[in-house]
TORNUDO-347356 format. One record per residue (C-alpha): residue in one letter; z, x, y. Coordinates in steps of 0.02 Angstrom, whole numbers, plus 50000, padded with zeros to 5 digits. Each point is the difference from the previous one (the first is absolute). Example, Ala and Ser with C-alpha at 12.3 -4.5 7.8 and 13.67 -1.06 7.14 Angstrom:
<nodes>
A503905061549775
S499675006950172
</nodes>
This chain:
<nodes>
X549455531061229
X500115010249858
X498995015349920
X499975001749827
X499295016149945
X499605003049803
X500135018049967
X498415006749888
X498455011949994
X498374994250038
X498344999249896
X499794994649830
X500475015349901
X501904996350041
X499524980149998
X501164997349851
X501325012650014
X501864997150013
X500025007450166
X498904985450072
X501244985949952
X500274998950191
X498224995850019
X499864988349861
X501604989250084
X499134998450170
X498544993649898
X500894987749932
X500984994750191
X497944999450058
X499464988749871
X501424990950031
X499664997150178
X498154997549966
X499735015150117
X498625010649979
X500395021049975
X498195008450050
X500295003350160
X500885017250061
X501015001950157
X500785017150045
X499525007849836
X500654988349883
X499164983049899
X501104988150126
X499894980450036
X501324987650096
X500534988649904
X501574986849985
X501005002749859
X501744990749953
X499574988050166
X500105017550098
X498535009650105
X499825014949897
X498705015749982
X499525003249846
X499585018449954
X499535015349890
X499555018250062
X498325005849964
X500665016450008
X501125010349865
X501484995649920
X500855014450119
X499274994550166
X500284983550001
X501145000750132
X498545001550126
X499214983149984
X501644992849962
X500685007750192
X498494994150091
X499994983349954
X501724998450005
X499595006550182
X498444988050049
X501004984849932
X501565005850091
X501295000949875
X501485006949969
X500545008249830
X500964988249930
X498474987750026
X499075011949858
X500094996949816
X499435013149878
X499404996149834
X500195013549877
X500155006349814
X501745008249958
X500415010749857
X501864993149998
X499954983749967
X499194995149815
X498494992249983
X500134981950030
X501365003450150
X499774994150167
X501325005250145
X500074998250192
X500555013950130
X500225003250152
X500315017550063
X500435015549910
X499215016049931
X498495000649919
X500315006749830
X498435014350006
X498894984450019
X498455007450119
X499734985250060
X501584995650058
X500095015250064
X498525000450102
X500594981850072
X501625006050051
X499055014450092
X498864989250081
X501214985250038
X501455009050078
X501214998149853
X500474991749859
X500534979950059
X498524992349914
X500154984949854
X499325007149835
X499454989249853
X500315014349838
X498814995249861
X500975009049834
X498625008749907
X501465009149891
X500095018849985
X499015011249880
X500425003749838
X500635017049949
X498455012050030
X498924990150115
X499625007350164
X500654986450133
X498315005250110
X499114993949839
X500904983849949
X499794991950173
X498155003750027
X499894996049810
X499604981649993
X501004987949918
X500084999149781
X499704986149890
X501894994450012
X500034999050181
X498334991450019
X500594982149946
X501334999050099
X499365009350189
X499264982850066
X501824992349984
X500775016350067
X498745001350157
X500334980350021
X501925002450010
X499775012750145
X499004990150078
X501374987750013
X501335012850056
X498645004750153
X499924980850035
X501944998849975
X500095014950125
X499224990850129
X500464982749980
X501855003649970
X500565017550081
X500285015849889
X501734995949979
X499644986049905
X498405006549899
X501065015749954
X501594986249938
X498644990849918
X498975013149906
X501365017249984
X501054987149881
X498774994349865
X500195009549846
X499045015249951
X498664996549887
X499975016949934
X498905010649980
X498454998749861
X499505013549871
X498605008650068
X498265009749889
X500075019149955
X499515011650150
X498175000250001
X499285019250071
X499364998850156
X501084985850045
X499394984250051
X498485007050126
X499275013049903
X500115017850044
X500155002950173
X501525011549991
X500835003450173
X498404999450112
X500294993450172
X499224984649969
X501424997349860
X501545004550109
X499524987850144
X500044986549879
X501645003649958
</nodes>
């Protein structure tokens, strides 16, 4: 059995955000598996499921981006897995837009999620499915580009992009992460796409650095 936790914030305000891509990839693995996601077990939106021909829970926090480790531990815990039975779904800065990579292991780049799972997991030995989301251009805040939600250019093309992750998680658990990350860390970069003029406020308004806006980071 398999976990597959997509990294995200809950509620609607950051429903559309580049920081929920991990969410909108473990949509697309429920719909998939005609699984249902309104239930919530051990404080995240979680449902069993089989996915690739594997058992599989299906899963996203309903707590902040930087406490997701929490739900991710305890159901890890009540399903009794070990780490390397948990795949996390998650934006990343590094890879362009358009880029999908597997991992398994290794630091976790100032991501707070990642870093709250490796907290709450014991370490680092988890598969990760990176969802590129590029990097900001010159002048953007990072905080504000990935709780911004996603422009005009990058619109058209995020159903394709959240379907090839999809099929990396599947790949991860029908085939073994050495063969998802042979599969998926070859393909050519797409590179990344131009992306709108800073708006103020970035993409949520004006919430500056309240609380609220640094958990979701």
């Amino acid at each position: 059995m398999f976990l597959v936790v997509g990294l995200g914030n809950p509620g609607p305000r950051y429903a559309d955000t580049r920081h929920n891509v991990g969410f909108l990839v473990v949509d697309v693995l429920a719909r998939r598996a005609m699984a249902s996601m309104d239930k919530e077990q051990s404080g995240a939106k979680a449902v069993k499921a089989v996915v690739a021909g594997q058992p599989a829970v299906l899963a996203k926090p309903m707590q902040f981006m930087n406490v997701s480790g929490g739900p991710t531990a305890a159901l890890a815990t009540f399903y009794k897995l070990d780490r390397d039975q948990v795949i996390a779904v998650h934006d990343d800065m590094d890879l362009p837009f358009g880029d999908v990579r597997v991992k398994v292991g290794g630091g976790h780049g100032g991501h707070n999620g990642l870093r709250d799972l490796h907290a709450k997991l014991g370490g680092d030995g988890y598969v990760r499915v990176r969802v590129g989301v590029s990097r900001p251009p010159e002048g953007w805040d990072p905080a504000d580009y990935v709780l911004g939600r996603w422009s005009d250019q990058e619109t058209p093309r995020l159903e394709d992009v959240v379907g090839l992750a999809a099929d990396a998680v599947e790949a991860v658990i029908r085939d073994g992460a050495t063969t998802a990350m042979n599969r998926y860390n070859t393909r050519p970069e797409k590179g990344a796409l131009p992306l709108p003029p800073r708006r103020p406020g970035g993409g949520l308004g004006t919430e500056g650095n309240s609380p609220r806006r640094a958990a979701a980071l």
